[in-house]
DRENBAZA-559095 format. One line per 5 residues: number of its first residue (from 1); their letters; for each residue x, y, z of N, C-alpha, C, O. Coordinates in pm, whole numbers, plus 32768, in hexadecimal, padded with zeros to 4 digits. Example, Ala and Ser with C-alpha at 12.3 -4.5 7.8 and 13.67 -1.06 7.14 Angstrom:
! DRENBAZA-559095
1	AS	8527:7DC7:830C:84CE:7E3E:830C:8528:7EB6:830C:8590:7EB4:834E | 8505:7F1F:82C4:8557:7F96:82CA:850A:8003:8313:853D:8072:8324
This chain:
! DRENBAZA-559095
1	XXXXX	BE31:EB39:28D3:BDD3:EB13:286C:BDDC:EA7C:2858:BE4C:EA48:2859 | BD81:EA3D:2849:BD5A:E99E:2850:BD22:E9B0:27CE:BCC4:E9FA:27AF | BD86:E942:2764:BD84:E94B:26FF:BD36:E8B4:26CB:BD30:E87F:265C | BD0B:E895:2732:BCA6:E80F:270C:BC23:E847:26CF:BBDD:E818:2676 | BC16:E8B8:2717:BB72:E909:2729:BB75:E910:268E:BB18:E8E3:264B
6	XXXXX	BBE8:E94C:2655:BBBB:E92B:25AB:BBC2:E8C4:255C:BB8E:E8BE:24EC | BC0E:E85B:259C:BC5D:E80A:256A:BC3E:E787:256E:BC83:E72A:2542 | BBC1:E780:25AC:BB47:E70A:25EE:BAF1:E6B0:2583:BADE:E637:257A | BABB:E739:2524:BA53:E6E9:24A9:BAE1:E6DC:2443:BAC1:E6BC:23D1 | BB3E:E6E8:244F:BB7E:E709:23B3:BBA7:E67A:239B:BBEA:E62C:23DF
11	XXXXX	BB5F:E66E:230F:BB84:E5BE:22FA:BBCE:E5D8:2263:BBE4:E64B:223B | BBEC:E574:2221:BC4A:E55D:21A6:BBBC:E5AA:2140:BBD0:E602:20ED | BB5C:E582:2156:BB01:E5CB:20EA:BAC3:E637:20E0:BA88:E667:2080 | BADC:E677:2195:BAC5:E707:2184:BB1A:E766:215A:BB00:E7D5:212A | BBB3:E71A:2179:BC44:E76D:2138:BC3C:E784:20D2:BC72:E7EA:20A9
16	XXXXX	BBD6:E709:2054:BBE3:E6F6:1FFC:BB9C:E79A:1F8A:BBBC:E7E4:1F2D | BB2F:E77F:1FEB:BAA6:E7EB:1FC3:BAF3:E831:1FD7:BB38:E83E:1F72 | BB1D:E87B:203B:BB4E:E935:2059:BBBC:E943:2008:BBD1:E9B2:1FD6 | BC08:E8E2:1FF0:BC87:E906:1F7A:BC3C:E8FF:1F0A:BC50:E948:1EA9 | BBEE:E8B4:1F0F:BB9E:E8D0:1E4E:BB67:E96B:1E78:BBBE:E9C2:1E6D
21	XXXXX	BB0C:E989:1E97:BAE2:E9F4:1EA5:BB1A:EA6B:1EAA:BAFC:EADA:1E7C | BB6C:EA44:1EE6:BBF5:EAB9:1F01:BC1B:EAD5:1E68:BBFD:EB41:1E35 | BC53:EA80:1E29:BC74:EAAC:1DC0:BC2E:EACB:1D67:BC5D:EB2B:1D2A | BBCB:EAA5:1D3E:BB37:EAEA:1CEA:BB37:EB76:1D11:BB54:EBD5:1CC8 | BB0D:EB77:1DA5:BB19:EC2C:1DA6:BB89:EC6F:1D5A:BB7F:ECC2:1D01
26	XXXXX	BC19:EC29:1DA0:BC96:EC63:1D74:BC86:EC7D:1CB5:BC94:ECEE:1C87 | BC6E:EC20:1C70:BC35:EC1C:1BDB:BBFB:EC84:1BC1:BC1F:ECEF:1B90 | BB67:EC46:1BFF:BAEE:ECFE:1BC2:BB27:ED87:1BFC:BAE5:EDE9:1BD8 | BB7E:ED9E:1C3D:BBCD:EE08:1C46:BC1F:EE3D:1BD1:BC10:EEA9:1B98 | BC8A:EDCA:1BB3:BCCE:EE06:1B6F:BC8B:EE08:1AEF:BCA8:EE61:1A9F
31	XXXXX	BC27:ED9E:1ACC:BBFE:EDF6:1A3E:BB9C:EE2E:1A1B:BB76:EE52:19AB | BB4F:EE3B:1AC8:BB0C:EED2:1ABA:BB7E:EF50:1A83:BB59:EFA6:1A34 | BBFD:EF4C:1AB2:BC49:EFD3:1ADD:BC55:EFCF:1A11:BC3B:F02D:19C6 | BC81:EF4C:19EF:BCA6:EF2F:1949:BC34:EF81:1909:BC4F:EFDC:18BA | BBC1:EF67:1926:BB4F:EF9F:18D0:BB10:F038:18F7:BAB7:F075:18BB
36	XXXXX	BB43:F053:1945:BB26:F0D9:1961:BB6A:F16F:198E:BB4D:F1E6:1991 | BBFF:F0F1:19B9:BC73:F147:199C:BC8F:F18F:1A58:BC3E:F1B7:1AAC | BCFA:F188:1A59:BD24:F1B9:1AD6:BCD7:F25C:1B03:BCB0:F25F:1B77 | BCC8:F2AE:1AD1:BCAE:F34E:1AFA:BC0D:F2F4:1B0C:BC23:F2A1:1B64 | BB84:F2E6:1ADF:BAFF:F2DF:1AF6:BB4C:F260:1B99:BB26:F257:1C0E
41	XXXXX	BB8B:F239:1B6F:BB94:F1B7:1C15:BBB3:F1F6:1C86:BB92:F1CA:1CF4 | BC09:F27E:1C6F:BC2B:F2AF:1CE4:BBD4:F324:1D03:BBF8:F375:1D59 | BB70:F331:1CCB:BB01:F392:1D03:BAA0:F36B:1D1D:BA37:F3AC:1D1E | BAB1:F2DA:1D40:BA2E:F293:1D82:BA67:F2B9:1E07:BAD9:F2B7:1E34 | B9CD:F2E8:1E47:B9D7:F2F3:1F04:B9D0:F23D:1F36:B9D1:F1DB:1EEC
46	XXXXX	B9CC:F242:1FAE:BA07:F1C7:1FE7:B93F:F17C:1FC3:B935:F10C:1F91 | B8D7:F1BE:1FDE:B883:F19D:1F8E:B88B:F12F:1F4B:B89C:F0B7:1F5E | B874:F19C:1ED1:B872:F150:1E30:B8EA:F0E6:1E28:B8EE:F0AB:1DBC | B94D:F0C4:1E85:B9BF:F05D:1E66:B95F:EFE0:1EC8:B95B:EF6B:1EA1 | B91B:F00C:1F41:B8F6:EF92:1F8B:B879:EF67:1F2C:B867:EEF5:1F03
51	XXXXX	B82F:EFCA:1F14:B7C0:EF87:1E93:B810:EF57:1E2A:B7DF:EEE9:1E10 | B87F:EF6E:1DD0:B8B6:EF24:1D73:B8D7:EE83:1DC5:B8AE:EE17:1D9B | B923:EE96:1E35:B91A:EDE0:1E61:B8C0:ED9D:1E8B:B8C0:ED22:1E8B | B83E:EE0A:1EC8:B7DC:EDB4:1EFB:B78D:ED8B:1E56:B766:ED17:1E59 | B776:EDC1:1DEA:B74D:EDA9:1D74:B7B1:ED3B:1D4F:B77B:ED28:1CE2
56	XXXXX	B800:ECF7:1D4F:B87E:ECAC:1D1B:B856:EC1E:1D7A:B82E:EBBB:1D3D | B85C:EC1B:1DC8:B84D:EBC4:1E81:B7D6:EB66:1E11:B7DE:EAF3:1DE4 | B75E:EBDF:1DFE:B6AC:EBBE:1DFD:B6EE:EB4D:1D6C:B6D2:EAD6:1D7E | B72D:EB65:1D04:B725:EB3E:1C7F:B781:EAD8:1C8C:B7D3:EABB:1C35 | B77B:EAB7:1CCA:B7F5:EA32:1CD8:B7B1:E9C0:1CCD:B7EC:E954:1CD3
C-alpha cells in the first residue's frame, strides 16, 4: 500500500478541517445520545445513524 495515494492532497488546512469535523460529529453524537438517552440510540438501524450524520455533515 502506497501511502502517498492518500497522503498527496493532505495539507496543514485540510488536517485542520477533518479534525474539526471529526469532532463536531464526535459532539452531535454524544449529545444526541444526552438528549435522547442511550436505549432510543441503540435501536437506530445503521440507516437512521448514517441519516443522523449525513443531517449533522449538511448543518455545519
Amino acid at each position: 500500500m502506497n501511502w502517498e495515494y492518500f497522503t498527496k492532497d493532505l495539507t496543514i488546512d485540510t488536517f485542520w478541517s477533518v479534525l474539526l469535523g471529526t469532532l463536531i460529529i464526535y459532539a452531535a453524537i454524544i449529545f444526541y445520545t444526552r438528549i435522547f438517552g442511550l436505549k432510543s440510540f441503540s435501536k437506530m438501524t445503521g440507516f437512521d445513524f448514517i441519516n443522523t450524520i449525513a443531517i449533522v455533515i449538511y448543518l455545519q
